[in-house]
N, C-alpha and C positions, 0 to 999 in steps of 0.2 A: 389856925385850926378851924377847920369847916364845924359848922353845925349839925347835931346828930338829929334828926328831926322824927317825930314817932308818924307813924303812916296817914294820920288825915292832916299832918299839915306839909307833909310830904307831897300826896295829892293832890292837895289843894296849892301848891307851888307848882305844881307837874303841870300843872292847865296853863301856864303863861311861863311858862322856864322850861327847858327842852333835857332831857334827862338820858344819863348814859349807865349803859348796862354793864359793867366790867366783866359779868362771868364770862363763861367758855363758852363757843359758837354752840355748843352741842344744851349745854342747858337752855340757852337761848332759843333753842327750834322748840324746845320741851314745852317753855312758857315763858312770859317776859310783859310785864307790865305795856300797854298797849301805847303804843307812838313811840315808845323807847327806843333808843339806837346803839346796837350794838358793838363797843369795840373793848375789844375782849383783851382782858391782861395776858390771859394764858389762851393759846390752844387749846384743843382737847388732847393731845397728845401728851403737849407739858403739863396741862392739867394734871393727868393721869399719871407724868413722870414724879409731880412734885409729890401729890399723894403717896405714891411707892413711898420715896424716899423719907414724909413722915412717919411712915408704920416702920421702915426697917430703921429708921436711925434719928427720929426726934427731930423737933421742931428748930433746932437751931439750923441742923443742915437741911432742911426743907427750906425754911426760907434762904440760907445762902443759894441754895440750887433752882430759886424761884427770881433771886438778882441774878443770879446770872442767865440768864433766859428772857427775861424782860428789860435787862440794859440796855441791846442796842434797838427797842423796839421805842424808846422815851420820846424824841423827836418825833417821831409818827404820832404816839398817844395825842402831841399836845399837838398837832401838825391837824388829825382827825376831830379834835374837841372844836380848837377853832373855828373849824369849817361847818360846824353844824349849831354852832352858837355864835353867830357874830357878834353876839354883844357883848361877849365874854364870860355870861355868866350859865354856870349848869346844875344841874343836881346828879348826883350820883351814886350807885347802888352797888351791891354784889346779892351775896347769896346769902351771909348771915348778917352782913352790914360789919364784917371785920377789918383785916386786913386789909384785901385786897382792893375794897372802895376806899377805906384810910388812906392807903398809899397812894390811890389813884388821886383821888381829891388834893393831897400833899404835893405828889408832883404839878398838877397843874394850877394851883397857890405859885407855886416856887415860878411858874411860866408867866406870873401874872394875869390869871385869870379869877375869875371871882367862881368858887362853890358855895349859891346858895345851900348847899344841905346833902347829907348824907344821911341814909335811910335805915333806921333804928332797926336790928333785926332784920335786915334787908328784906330782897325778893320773899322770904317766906312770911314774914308779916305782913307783904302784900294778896297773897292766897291766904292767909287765917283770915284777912279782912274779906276778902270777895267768897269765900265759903260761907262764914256764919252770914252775910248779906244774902242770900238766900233764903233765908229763913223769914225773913223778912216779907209782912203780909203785904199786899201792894192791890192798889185799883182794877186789876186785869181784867179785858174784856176780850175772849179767844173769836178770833174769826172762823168759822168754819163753811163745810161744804165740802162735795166730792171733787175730786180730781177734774181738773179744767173747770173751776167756776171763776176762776180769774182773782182769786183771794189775794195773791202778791200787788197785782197791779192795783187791786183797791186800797192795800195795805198804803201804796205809796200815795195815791189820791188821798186820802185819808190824812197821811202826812203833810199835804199841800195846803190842807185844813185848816193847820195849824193843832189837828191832833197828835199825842205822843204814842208814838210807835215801835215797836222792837220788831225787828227780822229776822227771823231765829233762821230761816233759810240763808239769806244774805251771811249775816252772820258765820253760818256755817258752812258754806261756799256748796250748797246742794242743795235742791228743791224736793228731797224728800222722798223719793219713788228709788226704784230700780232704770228710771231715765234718767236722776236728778242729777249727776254727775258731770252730764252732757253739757257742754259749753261753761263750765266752770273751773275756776282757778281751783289746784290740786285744796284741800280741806286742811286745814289746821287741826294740832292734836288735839285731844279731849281738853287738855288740860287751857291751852289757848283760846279753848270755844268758850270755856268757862271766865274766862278773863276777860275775851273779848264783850260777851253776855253782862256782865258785872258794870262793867266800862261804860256800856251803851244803857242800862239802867241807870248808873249813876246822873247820869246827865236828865235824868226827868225828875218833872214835878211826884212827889209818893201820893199827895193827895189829887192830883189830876187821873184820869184814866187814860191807862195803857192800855193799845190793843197789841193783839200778836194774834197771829193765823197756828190753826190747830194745828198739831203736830205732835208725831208718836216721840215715845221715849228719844227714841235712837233718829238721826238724821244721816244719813250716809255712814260713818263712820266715828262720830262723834253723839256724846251723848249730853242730855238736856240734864242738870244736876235734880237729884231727887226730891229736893225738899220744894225747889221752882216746881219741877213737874208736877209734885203734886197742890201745889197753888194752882197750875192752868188746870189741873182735872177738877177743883173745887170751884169754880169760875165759870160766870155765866157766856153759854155759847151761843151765838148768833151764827144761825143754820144757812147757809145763803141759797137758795133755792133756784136751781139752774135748769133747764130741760139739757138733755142726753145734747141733743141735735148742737143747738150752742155750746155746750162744752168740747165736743170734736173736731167744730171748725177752730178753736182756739187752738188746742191741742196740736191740729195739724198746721198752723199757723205758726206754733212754737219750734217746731220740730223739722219742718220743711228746708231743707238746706244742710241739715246735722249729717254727717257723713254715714251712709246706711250702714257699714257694719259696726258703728255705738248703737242705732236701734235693735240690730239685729241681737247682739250680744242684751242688749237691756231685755228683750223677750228672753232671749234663753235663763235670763236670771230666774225671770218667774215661770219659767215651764211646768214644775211641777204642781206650782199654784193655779196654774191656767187649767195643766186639766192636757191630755195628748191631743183631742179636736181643737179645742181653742187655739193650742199653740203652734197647729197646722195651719189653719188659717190665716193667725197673728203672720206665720212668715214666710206663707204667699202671697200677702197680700203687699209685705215689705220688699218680695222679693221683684212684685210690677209695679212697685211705686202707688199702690193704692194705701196711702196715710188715714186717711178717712176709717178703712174696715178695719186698719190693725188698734187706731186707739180704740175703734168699737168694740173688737176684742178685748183689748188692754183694760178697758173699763167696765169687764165683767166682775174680772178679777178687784179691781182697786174698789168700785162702787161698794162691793159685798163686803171689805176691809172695814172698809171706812163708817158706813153703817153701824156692822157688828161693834162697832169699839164705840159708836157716837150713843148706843144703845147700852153701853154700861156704864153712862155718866147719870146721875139725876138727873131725871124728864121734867124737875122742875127749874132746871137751870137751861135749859134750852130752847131757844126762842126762834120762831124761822122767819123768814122775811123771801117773799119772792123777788129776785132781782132780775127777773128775766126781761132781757132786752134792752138793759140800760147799760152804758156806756161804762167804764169804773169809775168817775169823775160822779155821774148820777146815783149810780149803788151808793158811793161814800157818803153822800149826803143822803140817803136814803139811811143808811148806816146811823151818822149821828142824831137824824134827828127818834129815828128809833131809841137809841140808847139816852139821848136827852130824856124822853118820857117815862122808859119802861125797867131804865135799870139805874136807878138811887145810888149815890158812890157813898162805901161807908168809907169811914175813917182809916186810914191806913196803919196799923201797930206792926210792932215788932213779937215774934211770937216768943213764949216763955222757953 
């Protein structure tokens, strides 16, 4: 009999023991504890058949109708564990930490392989734990600046530092705009952005500082959870002060090669924000391969955004720093040693 384990020693096993996710492919896209590997007792199909079959007719004949469905899949289970554990040993989950991980862990005992642990309260114990971890006061220091000031690329310099970093972009597979979609992998659900978010906190110091680049609520299609966002709105911003001129060559640096009807379609998103002259120009100028006039368009619009919003945070929490014409390698060290002087880390607590 495998060990029930409650979720921080669960996780704290998950770091050096490779962990499988038994539910259904379909809850697994929803959210899934992060590095997890999925192989799923049921389908979603039989998922959905075994269900029926407990509401019309009780649990004895739901799980007969759940062995028969998962019998001749048993060789495979243990066929796919091994293959992703070669040392035989794994942890193992479901959805409420019932059944379905029991029996999972059971069979693969019987194959001789070793289950460290089964996860107390499964997969949802793992989301009560990464929700109220939000809540949680943390060292944050938001990078800001308008659209092309190179904020990502110093984010990463930054990390080369040896400072702790979060990339709520990365993270969330979009840079943020009505462009940011462009060249990234499709976006994880909400609910994944938040796990993945949680996962990659996890792993820092709480009394070190954290930086992260500014960003609105919402990121493409996924959103930043409430209680974090309003920690980064409470949190000191460091302004990075870019001229127009340098932020377009970057821009059209970014962007130069991306296939012209995703810019085209990204202007039409914001048309009605541009304005009907703006947005004429914006996609004349896209349409003679002039990149230069259309981010100088584009960043009529974003500039006056971005502003507006950095102007309803306390003006005593925002600091600016000219970083014009330094490399992102330069800024980041311009970066630290800024924040070494100017911003005192308090103690990190957890809020009431």
């Amino acid at each position: 009999m495998s060990e029930i384990l409650p979720i921080h020693r669960f996780l704290e096993k998950a770091q050096t023991t490779p962990v499988i996710d038994v539910r259904s492919p379909g809850e697994f896209t929803d959210g899934h504890i992060p590095g997890a590997v999925s192989i799923p007792l049921f389908s979603n199909e039989e998922r959905a058949k075994v269900g029926t079959r407990y509401k019309q007719a009780g649990r004895d004949l739901a799980v007969l109708t759940g062995l028969e469905l998962i019998g001749p899949k048993l060789a495979g289970f243990v066929k796919q564990s091994r293959k992703i554990a070669p040392g035989g040993e794994v942890l193992v989950h479901c959805w409420r930490g019932g059944m379905r991980s029991a029996s999972f862990a059971w069979l693969l005992q019987t194959a001789g392989m070793e289950v460290a642990g089964t996860l107390q309260n499964g997969y949802k114990a793992f989301r009560q734990e990464a929700l109220q971890f939000f809540d949680k006061s943390l060292p944050l220091v938001v990078l800001g600046g308008q659209t092309g000031s190179g904020k990502t690329e110093i984010l990463h310099q930054l990390r080369q530092l040896g400072e702790q970093v979060v990339d709520l972009e990365e993270l969330a597979h979009h840079k943020g705009s009505s462009f940011g979609a462009i060249g990234e992998a499709p976006q994880p659900t909400v609910e994944q952005f938040e796990n993945n978010l949680f996962a990659s906190l996890c792993t820092l110091d709480p009394v070190r500082r954290i930086w992260l680049e500014d960003e609105s609520v919402t990121i493409g299609t996924v959103r930043i959870p409430n209680p974090f966002f309003n920690r980064m709105r409470q949190a000191p911003v460091i302004f990075l002060e870019v001229p127009k001129e340098e932020r377009i060559v970057r821009l059209v640096r970014m962007y130069t090669g991306c296939e012209p009807l995703l810019l085209t379609q990204a202007v039409e998103r914001i048309h009605k924000r541009l304005g009907g002259q703006h947005y004429n120009r914006a996609m004349q100028a896209l349409a003679t391969g002039d990149y230069a006039t259309a981010a100088d368009v584009s960043l009529t619009y974003y500039d006056k955004a971005y502003l507006f919003g950095l102007s309803k945070r306390d003006p005593e929490t925002v600091h600016r720093l000219s970083v014009a014409g330094l490399s992102p390698g330069e800024a980041a060290r311009q970066l630290v040693a800024y924040a070494a002087k100017n911003l005192p880390l308090a103690p990190a607590t957890v809020s009431a």
